[in-house]
Every structure is written in structure tokens, then in C-alpha cells.
N, C-alpha and C positions, 0 to 999 in steps of 0.2 A: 511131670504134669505142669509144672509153671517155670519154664525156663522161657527163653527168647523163641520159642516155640510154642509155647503159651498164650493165648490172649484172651483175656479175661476183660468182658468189656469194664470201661473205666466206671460205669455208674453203679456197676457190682461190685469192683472193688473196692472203692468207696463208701459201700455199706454192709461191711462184714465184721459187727460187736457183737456179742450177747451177752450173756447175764452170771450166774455162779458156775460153778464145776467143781469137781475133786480130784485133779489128776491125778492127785496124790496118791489115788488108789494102784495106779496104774504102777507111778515109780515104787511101790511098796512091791511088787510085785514083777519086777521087771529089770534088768540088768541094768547099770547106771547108764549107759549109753547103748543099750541093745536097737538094732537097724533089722531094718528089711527090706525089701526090694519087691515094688510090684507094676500095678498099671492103672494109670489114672484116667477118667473120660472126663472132658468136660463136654456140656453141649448148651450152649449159647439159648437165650429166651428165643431167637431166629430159626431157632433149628440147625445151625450147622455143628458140628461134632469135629472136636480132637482130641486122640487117643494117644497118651505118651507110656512108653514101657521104660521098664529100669529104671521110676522114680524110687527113690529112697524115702522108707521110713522109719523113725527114729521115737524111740520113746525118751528122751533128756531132763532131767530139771522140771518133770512134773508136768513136762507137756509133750505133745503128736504132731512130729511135723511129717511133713512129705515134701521132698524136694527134687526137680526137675534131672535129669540123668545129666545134663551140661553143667548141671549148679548153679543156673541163673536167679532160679526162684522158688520159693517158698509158701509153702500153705504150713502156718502154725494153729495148732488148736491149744488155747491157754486155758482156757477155761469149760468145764461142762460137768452135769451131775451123773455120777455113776452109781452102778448096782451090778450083783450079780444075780445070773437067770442061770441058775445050774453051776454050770462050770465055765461061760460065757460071762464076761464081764460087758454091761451095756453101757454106753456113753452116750448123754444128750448134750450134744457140746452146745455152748451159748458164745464163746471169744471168740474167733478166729480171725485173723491178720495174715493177709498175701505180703512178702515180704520181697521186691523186686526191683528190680533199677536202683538202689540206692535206699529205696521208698516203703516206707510200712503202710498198707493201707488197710483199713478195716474192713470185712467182711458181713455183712447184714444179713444172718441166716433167718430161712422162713421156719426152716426146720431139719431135722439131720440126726441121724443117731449110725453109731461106729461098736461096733463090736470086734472084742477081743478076745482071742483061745490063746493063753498065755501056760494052756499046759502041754502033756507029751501028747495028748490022744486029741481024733478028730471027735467034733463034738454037735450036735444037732441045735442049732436055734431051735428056743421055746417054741412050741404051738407049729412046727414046718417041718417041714421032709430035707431042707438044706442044712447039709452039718459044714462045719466051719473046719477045714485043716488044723492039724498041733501048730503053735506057734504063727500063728496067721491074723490078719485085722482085714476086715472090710468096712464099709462106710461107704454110706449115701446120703448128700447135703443138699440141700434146694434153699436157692437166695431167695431174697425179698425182689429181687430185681428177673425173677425166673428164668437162673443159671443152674445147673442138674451138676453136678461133680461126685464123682463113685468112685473107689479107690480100695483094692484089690493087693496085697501082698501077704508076702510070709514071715516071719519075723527069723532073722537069725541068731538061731538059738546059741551058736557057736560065742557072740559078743560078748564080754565082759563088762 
């Protein structure tokens, strides 16, 4: 999703901070380095749209990143407040930081939440007819600078 194939206008990345979280939830409950592989969209406040497959996602050290299939670039979630809805873990992330060219820049969410199925079974979001695959995260973010980023994978279970 954010590799040199990536572009994420600069006055969006420039404003991607928020506020508290608990990933911690996340690593209590998640392999120390467990990865997943999915597909990211981003679509620009202009309307134009790119769609990257094979980004990697990782749960680390208490944070969500998603990284571009070349390795150029980074979307880190450090920070957000989590809950469970059933057996859905929900995240309203507040930190997030693109991390690219060299360059950390922060990300200024309008708003955004990220759910995880961190068990064996497919599992229904509360109140919807859409069930979340075993081992699977999605997530849908919307900038302050009105950038749409969605993000789609399955977690591999196999990681240790």
C-alpha cells in the first residue's frame, strides 16, 4: 500500500497523529511477530484510486503496521482505543505515522476503526450481515485532509 508506488499526498501525510490506544490489547493476544498479507486502497481527496496487493501486515511491539509488497513504505498504527464486540476486537486508532523515503510522517485521522478476528472461526461484525474471516483484520481510515485508506488481509496464523 505505501511503497514507491504509493502516493499519498504530502499534506496528508503531514497530518497523521492521534490521541491514546491500547495495542497492547492486540500483542496480548497475538504472536510476537504475527504477519498477514492483504490489499490496500488508497483514494486521494481528488478522487483518483490505487490499489496495492501483497501488502504485509504485522502485529509487533504493540502496534499495526502495513507495509507496501516492495518494502518501500509504511503505514504504522501506534496508538488507538480498543474493545471487544463478541469475538471481534474493535480498534479506534488515534497515532498513525507513514513511514517512507527515509521519512516518518504523521498522519492526521478524521476518523477510522480496524477490526480484528484474532480467533479460528469466521465471525459476524456486531449489528451486520458481514462476518470477518479466522485470522483476518480489516480497517477503514479517513484523513483530515480527505484521503479514504481500507485495508483488507488475513493474519498468518502459522507466525510465531
Amino acid at each position: 500500500m505505501i511503497g514507491a508506488r504509493f502516493r499519498l499526498d504530502p499534506r496528508t501525510a503531514a497530518a497523521v497523529v492521534g490521541a491514546s490506544f491500547a495495542f497492547a490489547a492486540i500483542a496480548a493476544f497475538v504472536p510476537a511477530a504475527a504477519r498477514a498479507e492483504g490489499t490496500a486502497r488508497i483514494q486521494q481527496a481528488d478522487g483518483s484510486v490505487n490499489v496495492y496487493r501483497d501488502v504485509k501486515v504485522q502485529v509487533v511491539q504493540k502496534t499495526l503496521s502495513v507495509t507496501s509488497a516492495d518494502g518501500k513504505g509504511t503505514m504504522i498504527i501506534y496508538r488507538a482505543a480498543c474493545s471487544y464486540q463478541g469475538e471481534i476486537m474493535v480498534c479506534l486508532p488515534t497515532g498513525v505515522s507513514l513511514v517512507q523515503g527515509g521519512g516518518v510522517s504523521p498522519i492526521k485521522l478524521k476518523s477510522g476503526t480496524v477490526y480484528l478476528n484474532l480467533t479460528g472461526e469466521a465471525h459476524n461484525l456486531v449489528m451486520s450481515t458481514t462476518k470477518l474471516p479466522a485470522h483476518s483484520v480489516t480497517m477503514a481510515l479517513s484523513t483530515q485532509r480527505g484521503t479514504y485508506i481500507t485495508v483488507n488481509g488475513a493474519i498468518d496464523k502459522g507466525t510465531k
